[in-house]
FIKOLZA-1660 file (N, C-alpha, C; in steps of 0.1 Angstrom, whole numbers, plus 5000, padded with zeros to 4 digits):
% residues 236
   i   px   py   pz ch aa at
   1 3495 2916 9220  A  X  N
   1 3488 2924 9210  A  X CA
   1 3474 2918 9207  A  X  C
   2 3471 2906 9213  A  X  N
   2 3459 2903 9209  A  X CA
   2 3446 2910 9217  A  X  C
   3 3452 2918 9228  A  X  N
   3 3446 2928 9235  A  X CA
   3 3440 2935 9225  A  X  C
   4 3446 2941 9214  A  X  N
   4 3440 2952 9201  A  X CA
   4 3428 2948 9199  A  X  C
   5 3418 2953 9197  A  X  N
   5 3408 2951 9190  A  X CA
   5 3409 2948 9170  A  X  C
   6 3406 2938 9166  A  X  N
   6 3407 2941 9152  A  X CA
   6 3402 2945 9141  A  X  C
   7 3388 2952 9144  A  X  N
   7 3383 2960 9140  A  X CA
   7 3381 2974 9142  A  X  C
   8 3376 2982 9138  A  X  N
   8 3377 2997 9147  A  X CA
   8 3365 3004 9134  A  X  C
   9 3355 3007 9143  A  X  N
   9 3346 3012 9134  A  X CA
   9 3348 3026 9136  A  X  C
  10 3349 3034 9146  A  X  N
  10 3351 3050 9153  A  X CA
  10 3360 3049 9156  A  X  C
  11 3370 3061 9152  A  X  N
  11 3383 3063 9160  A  X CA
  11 3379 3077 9170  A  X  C
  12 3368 3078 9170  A  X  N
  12 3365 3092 9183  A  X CA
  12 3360 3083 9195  A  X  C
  13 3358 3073 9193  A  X  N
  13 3349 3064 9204  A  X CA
  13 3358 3058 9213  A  X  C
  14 3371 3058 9210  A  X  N
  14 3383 3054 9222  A  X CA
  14 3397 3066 9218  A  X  C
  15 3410 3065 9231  A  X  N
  15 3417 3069 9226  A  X CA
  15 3427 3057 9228  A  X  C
  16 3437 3061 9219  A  X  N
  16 3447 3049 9216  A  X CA
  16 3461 3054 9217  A  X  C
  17 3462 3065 9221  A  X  N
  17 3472 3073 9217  A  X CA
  17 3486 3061 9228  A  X  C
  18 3484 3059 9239  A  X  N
  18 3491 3055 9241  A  X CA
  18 3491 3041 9247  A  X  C
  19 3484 3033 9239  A  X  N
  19 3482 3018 9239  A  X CA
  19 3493 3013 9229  A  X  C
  20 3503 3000 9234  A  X  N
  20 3510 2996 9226  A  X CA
  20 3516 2986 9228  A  X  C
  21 3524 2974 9217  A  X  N
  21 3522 2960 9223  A  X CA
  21 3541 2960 9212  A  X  C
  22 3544 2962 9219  A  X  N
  22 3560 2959 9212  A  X CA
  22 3567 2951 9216  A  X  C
  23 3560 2936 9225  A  X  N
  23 3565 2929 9225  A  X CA
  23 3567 2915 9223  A  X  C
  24 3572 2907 9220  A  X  N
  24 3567 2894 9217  A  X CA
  24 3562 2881 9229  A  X  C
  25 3559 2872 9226  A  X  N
  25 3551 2867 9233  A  X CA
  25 3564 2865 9243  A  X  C
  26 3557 2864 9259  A  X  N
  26 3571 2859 9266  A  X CA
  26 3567 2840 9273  A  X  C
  27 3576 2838 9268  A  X  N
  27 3579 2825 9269  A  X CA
  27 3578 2819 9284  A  X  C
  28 3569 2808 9291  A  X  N
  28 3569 2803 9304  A  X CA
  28 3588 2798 9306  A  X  C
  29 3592 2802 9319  A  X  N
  29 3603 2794 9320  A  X CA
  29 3600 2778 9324  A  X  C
  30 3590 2777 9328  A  X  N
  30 3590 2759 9331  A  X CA
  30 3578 2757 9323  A  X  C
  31 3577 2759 9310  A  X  N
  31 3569 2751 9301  A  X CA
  31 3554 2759 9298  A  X  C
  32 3548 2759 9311  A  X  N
  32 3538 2763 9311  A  X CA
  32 3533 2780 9312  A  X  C
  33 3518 2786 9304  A  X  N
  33 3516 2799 9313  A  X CA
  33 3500 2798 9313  A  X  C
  34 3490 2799 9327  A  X  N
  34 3481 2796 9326  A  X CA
  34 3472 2809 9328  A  X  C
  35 3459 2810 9325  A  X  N
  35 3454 2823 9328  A  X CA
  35 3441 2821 9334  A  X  C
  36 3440 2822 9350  A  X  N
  36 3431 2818 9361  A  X CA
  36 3421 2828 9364  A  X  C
  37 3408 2822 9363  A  X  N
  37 3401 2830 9373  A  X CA
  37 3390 2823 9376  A  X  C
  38 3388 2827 9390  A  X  N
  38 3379 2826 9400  A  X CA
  38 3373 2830 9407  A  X  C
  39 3360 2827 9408  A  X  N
  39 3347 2839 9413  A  X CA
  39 3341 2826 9426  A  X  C
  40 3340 2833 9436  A  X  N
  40 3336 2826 9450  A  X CA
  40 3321 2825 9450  A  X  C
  41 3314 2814 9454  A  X  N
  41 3299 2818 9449  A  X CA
  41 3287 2821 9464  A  X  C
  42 3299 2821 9479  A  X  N
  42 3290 2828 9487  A  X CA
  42 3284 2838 9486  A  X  C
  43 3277 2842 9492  A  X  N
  43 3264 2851 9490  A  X CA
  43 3271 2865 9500  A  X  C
  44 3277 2857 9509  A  X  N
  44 3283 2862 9521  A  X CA
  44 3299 2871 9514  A  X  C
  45 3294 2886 9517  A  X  N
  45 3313 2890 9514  A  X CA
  45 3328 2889 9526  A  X  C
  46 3319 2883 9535  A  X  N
  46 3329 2878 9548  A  X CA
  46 3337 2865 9536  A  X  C
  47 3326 2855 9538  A  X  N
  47 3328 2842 9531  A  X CA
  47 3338 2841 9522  A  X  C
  48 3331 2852 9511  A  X  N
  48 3339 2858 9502  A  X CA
  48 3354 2856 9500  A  X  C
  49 3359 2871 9510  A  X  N
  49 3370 2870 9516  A  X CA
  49 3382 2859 9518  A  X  C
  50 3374 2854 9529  A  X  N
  50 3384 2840 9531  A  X CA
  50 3381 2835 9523  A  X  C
  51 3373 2826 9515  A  X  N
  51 3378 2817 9505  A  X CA
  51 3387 2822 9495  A  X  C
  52 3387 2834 9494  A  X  N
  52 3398 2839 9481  A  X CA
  52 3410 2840 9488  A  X  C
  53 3414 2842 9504  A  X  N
  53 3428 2844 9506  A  X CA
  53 3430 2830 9506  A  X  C
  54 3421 2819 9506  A  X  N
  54 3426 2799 9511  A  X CA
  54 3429 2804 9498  A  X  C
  55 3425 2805 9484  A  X  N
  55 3428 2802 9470  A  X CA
  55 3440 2809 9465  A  X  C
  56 3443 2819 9473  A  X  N
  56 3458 2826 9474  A  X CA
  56 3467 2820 9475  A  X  C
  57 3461 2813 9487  A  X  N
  57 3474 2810 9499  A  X CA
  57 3478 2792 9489  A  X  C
  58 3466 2788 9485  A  X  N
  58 3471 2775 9479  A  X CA
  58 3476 2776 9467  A  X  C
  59 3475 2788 9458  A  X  N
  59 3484 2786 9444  A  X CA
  59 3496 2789 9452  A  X  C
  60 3501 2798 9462  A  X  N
  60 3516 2796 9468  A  X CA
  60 3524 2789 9473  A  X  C
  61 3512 2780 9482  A  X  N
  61 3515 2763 9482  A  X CA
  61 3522 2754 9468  A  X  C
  62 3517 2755 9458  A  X  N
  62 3517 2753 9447  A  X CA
  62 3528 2759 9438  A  X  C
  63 3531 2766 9434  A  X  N
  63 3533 2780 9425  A  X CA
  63 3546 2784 9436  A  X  C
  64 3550 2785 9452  A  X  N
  64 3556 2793 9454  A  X CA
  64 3551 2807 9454  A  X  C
  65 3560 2815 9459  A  X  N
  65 3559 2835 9460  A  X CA
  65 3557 2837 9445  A  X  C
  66 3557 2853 9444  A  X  N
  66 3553 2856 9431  A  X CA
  66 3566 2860 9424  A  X  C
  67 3576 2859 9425  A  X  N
  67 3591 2859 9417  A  X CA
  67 3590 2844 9410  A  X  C
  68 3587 2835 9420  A  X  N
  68 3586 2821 9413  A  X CA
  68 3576 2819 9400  A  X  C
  69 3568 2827 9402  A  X  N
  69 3555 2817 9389  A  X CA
  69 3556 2835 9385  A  X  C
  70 3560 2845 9384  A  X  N
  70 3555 2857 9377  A  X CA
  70 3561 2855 9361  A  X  C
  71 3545 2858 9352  A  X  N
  71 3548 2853 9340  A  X CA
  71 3558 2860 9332  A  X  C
  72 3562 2873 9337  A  X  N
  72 3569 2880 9329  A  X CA
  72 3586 2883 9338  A  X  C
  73 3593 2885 9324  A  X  N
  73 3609 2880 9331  A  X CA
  73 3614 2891 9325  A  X  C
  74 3628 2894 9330  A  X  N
  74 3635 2904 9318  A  X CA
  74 3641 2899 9309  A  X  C
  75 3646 2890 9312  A  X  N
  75 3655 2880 9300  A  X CA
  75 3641 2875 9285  A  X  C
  76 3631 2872 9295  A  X  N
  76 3619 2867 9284  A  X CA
  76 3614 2879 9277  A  X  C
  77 3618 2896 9280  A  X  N
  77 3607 2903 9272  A  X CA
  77 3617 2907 9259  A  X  C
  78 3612 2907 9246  A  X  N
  78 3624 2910 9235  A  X CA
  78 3615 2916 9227  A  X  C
  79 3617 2928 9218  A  X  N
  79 3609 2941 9212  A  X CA
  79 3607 2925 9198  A  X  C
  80 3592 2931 9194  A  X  N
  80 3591 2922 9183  A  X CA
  80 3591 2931 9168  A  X  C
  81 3596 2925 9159  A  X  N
  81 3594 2927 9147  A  X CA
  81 3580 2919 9139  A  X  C
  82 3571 2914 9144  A  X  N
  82 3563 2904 9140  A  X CA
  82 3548 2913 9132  A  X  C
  83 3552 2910 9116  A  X  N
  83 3541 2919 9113  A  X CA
  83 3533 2920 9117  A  X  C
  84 3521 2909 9120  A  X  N
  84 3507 2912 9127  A  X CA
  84 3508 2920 9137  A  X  C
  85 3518 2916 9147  A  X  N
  85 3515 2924 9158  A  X CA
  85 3518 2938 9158  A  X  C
  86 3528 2940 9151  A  X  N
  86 3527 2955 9148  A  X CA
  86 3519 2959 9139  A  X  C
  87 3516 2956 9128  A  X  N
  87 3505 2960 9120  A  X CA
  87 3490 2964 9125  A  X  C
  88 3487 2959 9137  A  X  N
  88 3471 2963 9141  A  X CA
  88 3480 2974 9151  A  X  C
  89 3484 2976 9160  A  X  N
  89 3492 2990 9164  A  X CA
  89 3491 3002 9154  A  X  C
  90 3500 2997 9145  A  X  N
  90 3497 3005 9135  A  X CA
  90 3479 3010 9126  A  X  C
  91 3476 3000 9124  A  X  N
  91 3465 3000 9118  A  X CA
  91 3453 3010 9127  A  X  C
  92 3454 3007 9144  A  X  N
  92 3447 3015 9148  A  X CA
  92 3455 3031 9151  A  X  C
  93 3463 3034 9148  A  X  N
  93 3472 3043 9149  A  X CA
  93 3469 3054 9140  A  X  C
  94 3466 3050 9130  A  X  N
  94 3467 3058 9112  A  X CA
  94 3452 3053 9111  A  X  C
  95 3439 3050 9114  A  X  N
  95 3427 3048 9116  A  X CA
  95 3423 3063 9105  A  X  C
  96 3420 3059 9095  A  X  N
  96 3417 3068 9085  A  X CA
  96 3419 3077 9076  A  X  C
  97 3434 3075 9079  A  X  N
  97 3445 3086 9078  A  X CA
  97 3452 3078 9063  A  X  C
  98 3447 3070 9055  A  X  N
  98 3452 3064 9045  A  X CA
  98 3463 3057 9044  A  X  C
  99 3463 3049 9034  A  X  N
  99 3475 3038 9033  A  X CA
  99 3491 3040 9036  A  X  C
 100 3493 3052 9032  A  X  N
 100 3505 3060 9031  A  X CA
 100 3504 3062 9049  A  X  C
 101 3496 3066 9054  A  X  N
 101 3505 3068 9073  A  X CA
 101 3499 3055 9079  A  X  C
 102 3495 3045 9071  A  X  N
 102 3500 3030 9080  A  X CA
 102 3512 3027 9077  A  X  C
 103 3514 3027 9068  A  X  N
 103 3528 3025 9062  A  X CA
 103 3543 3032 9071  A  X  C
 104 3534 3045 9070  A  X  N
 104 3546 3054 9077  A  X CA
 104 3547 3049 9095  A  X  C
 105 3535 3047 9098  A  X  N
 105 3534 3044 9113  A  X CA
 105 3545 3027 9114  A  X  C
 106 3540 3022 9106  A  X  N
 106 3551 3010 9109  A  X CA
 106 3567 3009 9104  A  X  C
 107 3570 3018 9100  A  X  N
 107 3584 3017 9096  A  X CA
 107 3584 3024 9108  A  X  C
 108 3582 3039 9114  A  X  N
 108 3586 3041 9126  A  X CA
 108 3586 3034 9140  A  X  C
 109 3573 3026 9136  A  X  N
 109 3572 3014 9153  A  X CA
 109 3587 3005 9148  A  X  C
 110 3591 2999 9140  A  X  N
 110 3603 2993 9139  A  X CA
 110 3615 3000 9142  A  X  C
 111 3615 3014 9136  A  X  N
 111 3628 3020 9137  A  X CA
 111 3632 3025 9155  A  X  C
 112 3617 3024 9160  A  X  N
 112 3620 3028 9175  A  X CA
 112 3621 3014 9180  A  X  C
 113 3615 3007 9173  A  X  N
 113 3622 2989 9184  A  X CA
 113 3636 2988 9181  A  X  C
 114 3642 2992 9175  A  X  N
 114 3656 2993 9172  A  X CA
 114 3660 3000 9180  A  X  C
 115 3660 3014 9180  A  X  N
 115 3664 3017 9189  A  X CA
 115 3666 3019 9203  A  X  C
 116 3651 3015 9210  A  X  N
 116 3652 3011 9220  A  X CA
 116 3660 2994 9222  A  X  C
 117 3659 2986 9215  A  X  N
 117 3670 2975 9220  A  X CA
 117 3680 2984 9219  A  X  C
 118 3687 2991 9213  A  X  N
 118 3702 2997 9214  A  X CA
 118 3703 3002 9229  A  X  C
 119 3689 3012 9232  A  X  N
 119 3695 3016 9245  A  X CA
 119 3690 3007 9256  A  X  C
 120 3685 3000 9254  A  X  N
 120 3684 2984 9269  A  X CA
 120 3695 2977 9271  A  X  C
 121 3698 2975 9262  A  X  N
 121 3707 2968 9256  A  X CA
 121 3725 2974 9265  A  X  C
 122 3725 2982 9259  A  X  N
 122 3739 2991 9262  A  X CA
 122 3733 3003 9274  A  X  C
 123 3725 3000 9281  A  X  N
 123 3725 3005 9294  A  X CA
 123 3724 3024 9297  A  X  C
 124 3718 3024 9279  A  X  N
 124 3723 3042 9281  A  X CA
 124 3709 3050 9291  A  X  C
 125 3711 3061 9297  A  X  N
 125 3707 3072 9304  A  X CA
 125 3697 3082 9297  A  X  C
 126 3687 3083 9289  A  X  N
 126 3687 3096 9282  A  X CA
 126 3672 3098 9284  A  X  C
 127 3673 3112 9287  A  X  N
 127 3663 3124 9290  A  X CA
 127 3653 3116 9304  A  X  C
 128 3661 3113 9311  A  X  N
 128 3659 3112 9329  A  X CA
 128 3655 3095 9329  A  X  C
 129 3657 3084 9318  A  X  N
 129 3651 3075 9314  A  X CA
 129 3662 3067 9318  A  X  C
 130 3662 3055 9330  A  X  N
 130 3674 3047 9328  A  X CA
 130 3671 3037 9324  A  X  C
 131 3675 3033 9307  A  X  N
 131 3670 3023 9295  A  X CA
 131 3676 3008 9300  A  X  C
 132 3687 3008 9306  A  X  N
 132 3689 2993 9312  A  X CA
 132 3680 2991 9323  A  X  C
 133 3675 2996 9330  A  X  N
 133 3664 2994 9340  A  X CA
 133 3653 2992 9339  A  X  C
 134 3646 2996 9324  A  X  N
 134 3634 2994 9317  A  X CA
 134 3627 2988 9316  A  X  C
 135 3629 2968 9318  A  X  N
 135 3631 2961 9315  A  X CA
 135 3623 2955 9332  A  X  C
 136 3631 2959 9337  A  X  N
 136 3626 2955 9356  A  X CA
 136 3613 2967 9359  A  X  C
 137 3613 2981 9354  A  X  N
 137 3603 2987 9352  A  X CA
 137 3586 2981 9351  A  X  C
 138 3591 2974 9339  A  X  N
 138 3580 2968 9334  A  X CA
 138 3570 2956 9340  A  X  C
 139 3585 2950 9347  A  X  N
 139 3579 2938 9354  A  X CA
 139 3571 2941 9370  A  X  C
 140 3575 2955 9372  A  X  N
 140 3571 2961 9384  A  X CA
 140 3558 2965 9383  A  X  C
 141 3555 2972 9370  A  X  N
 141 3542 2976 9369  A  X CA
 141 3534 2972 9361  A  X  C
 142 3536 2953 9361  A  X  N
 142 3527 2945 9352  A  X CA
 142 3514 2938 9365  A  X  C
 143 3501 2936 9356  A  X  N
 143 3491 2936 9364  A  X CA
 143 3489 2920 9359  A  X  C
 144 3498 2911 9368  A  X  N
 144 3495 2899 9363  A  X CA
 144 3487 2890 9378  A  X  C
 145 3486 2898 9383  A  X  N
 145 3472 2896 9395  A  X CA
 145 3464 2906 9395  A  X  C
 146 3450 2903 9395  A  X  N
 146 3445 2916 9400  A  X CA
 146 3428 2906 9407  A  X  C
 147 3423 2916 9409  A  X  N
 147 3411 2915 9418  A  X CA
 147 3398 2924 9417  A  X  C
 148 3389 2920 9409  A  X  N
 148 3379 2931 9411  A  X CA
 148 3366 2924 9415  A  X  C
 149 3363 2912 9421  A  X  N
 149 3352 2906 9429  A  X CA
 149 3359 2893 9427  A  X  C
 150 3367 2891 9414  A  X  N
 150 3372 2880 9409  A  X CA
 150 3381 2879 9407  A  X  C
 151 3388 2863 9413  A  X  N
 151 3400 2862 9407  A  X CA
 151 3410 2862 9400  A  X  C
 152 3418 2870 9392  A  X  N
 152 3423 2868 9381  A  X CA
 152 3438 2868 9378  A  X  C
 153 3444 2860 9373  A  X  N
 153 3461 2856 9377  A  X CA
 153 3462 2850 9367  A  X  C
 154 3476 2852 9360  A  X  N
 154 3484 2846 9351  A  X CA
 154 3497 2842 9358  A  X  C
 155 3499 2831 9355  A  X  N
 155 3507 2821 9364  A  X CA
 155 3514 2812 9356  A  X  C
 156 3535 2812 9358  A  X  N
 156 3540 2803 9350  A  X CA
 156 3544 2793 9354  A  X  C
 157 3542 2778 9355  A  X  N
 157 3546 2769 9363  A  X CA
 157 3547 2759 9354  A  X  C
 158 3544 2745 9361  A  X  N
 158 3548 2732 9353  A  X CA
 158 3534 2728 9350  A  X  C
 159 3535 2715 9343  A  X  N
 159 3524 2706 9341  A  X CA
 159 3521 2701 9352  A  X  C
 160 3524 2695 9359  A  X  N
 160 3522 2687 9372  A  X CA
 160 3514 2705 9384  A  X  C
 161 3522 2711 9385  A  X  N
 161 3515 2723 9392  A  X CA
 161 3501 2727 9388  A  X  C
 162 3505 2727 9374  A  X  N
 162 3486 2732 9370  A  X CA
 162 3477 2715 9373  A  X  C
 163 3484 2708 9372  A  X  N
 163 3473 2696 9377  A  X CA
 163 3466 2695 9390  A  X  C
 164 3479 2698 9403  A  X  N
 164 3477 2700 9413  A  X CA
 164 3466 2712 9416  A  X  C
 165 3468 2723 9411  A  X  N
 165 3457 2732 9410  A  X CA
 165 3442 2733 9408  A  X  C
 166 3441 2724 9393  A  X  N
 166 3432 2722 9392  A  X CA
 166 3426 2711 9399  A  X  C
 167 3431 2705 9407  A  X  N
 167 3421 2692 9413  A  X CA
 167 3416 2701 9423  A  X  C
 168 3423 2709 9432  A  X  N
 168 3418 2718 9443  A  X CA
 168 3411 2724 9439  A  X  C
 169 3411 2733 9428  A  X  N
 169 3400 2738 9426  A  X CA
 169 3388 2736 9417  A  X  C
 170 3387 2722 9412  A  X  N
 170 3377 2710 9413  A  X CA
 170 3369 2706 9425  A  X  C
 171 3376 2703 9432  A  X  N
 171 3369 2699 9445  A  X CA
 171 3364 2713 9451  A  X  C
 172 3366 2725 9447  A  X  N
 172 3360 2737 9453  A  X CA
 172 3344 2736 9442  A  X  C
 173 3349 2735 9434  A  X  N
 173 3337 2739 9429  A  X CA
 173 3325 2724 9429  A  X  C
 174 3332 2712 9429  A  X  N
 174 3321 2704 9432  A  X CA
 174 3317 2705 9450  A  X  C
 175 3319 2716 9454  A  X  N
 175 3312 2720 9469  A  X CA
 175 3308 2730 9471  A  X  C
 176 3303 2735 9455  A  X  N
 176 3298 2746 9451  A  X CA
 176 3301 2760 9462  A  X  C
 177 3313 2763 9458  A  X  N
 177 3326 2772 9468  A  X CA
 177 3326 2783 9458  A  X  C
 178 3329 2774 9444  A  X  N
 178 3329 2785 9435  A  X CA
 178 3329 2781 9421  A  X  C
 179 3331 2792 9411  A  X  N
 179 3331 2785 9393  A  X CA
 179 3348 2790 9388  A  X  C
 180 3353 2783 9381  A  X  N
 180 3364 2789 9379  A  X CA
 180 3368 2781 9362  A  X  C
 181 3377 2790 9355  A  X  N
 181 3379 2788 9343  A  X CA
 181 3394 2788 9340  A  X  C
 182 3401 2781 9336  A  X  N
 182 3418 2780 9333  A  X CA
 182 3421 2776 9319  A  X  C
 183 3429 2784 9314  A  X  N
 183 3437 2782 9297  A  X CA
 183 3449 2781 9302  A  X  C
 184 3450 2774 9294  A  X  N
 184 3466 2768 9297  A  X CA
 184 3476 2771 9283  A  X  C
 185 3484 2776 9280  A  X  N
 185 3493 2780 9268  A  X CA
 185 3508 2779 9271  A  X  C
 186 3518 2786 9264  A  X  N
 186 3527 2781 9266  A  X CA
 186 3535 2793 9268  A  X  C
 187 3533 2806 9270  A  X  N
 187 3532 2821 9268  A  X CA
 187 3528 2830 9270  A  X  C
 188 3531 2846 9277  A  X  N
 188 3520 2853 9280  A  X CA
 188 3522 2866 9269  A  X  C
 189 3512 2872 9274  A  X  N
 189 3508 2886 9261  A  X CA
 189 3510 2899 9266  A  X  C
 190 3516 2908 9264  A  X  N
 190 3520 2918 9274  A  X CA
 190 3515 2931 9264  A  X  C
 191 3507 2935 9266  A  X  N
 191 3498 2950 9261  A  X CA
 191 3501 2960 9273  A  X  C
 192 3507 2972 9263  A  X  N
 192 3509 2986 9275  A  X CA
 192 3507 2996 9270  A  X  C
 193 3503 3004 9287  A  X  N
 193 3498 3014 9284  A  X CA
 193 3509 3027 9288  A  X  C
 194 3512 3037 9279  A  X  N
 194 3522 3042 9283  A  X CA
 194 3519 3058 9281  A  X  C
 195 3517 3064 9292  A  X  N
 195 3521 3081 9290  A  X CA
 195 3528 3087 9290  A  X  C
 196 3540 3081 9298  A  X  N
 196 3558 3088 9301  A  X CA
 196 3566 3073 9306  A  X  C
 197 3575 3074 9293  A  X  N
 197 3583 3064 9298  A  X CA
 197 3592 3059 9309  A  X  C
 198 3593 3071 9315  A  X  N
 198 3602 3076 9324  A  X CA
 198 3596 3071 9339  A  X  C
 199 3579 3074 9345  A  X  N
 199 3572 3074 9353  A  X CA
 199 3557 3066 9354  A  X  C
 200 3559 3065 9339  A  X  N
 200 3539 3063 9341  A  X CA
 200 3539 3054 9329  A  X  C
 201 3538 3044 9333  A  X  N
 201 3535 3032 9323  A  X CA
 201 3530 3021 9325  A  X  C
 202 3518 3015 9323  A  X  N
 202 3513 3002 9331  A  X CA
 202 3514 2991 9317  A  X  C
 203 3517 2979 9324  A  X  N
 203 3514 2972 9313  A  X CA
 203 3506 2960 9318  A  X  C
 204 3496 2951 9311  A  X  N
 204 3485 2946 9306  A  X CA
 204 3491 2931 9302  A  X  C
 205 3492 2917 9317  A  X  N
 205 3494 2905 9310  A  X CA
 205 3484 2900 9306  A  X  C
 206 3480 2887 9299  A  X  N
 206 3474 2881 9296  A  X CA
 206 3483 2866 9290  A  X  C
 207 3471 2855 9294  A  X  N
 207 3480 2843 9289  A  X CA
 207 3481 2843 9269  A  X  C
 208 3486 2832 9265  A  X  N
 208 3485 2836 9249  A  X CA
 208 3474 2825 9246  A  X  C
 209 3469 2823 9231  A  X  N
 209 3461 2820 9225  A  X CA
 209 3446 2820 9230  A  X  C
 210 3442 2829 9238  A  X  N
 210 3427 2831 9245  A  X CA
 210 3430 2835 9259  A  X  C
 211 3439 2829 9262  A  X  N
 211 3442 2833 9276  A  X CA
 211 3428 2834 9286  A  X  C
 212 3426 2847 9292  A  X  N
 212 3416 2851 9300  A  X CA
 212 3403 2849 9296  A  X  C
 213 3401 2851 9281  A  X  N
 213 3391 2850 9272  A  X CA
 213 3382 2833 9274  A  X  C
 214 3390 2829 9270  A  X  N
 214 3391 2814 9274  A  X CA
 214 3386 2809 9284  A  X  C
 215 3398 2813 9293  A  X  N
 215 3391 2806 9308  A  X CA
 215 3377 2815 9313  A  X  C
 216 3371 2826 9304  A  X  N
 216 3359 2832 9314  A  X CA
 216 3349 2824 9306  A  X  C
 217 3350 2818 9292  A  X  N
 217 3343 2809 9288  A  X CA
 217 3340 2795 9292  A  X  C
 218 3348 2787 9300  A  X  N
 218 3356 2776 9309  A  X CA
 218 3341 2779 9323  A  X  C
 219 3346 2792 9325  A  X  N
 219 3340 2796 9340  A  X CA
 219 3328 2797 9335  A  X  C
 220 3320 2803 9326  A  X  N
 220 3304 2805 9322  A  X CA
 220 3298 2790 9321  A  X  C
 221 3308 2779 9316  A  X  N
 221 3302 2765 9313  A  X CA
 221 3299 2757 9326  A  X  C
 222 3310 2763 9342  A  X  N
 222 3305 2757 9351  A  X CA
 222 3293 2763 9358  A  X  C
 223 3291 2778 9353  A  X  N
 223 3279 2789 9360  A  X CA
 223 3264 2779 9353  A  X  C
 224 3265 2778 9340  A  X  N
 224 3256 2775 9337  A  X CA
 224 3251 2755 9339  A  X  C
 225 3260 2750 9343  A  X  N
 225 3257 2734 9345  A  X CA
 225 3254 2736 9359  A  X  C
 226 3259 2746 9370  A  X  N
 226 3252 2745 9383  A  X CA
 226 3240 2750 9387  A  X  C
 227 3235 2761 9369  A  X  N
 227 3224 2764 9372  A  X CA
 227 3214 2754 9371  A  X  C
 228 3215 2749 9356  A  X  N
 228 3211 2738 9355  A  X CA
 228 3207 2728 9363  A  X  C
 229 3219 2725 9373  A  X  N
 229 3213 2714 9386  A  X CA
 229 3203 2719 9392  A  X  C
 230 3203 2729 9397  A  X  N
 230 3199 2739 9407  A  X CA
 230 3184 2741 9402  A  X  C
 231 3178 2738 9388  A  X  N
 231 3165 2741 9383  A  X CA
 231 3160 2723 9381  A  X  C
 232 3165 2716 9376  A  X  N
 232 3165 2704 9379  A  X CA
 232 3159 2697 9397  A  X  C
 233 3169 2702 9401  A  X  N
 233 3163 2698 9416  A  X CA
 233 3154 2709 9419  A  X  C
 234 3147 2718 9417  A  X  N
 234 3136 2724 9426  A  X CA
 234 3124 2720 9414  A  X  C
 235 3126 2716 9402  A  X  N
 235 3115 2704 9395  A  X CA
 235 3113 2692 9403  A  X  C
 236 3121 2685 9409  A  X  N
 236 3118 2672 9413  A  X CA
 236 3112 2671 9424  A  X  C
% end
């Protein structure tokens, strides 16, 4: 939920209609959930490339396949009752519409977490929807890797794994390979987006307390100490 924005000056300026976070944080099974990303600093998109599959290939070293470290589980995901988190749902939901349909918007986000645990829960069938399967649905079309120049992964593992990680990718960056940024929490954040429950539903990890947020601030502090060198040495 911390995906929400918590302000909202225009409600014509986005749509929200089916943005929604009904769930609670999901818990690392071995302690840890970290939220990675890494940007390669060749110039070269060959270069590119391969350095990002070696950085693949070594969190699996590390980490195992993606059943092993994937942050989200079915046993870990459970509908929340947690006012904050429902309350900004709500709050962007009823966006002007007065106190009376925030009110109304959250008594119904509860009454449907209810009811959908009943039907996960007891395995029911209804309107082409199979509610015990929901649950693996989700974990299917969660985007807990992705790639858009950069690398970005949410990853559950141990303390000792994220150590191992980060030295390797220490020594990448002191060979100026690349900048990279890691939060480390204990939990991830699962924001979704839903148009048909039945077919079309993506959902949105993130690690908890900054998660991604975090480690891109992590990553800007090694961009800017390399620039730093880098103007340093063409002064001297």
């Amino acid at each position: 939920m911390d995906h929400l924005p918590n302000k909202i000056s225009d409600p014509t300026t986005a749509n929200y209609s089916g943005l929604e976070c009904r769930w609670d944080n999901v818990p690392s099974k071995y302690g840890e959930t970290i939220a990675l990303i890494v940007k390669a600093l060749s110039p070269s998109l060959q270069e590119q490339a391969k350095f990002y599959e070696e950085v693949i290939y070594k969190i699996k070293q590390i980490y195992g396949n993606d059943e092993s470290c994937r942050p989200v589980y079915a046993s870990g995901l459970r509908s929340t009752f947690n006012k904050k988190k429902l309350g900004l749902e709500a709050k962007l939901k009823s966006f002007g519409q007065g106190g009376l349909s925030y009110l109304r918007r959250g008594l119904m986000m509860r009454a449907q977490n209810v009811l959908g645990w009943l039907l996960m829960n007891f395995n029911f069938k209804v309107a082409g929807i199979d509610w015990g399967n929901y649950k693996n649905e989700i974990i299917n079309n969660s985007d807990f890797r992705k790639f858009d120049g950069t690398l970005r992964q949410v990853i559950s593992g141990t303390a000792d794994q994220r150590q191992k990680l980060t030295s390797y990718l220490e020594d990448q960056y002191n060979k100026n390979k690349c900048v990279y940024g890691l939060h480390c929490s204990s939990s991830a954040l699962v924001t979704c987006l839903i148009s048909n429950r039945g077919n079309n539903h993506y959902h949105f990890v993130d690690g908890a307390d900054g998660g991604y947020a975090m480690a891109a601030l992590n990553m800007k502090r090694q961009l800017k100490n390399l620039q730093n060198d880098s103007t340093e040495k063409n002064l001297a």
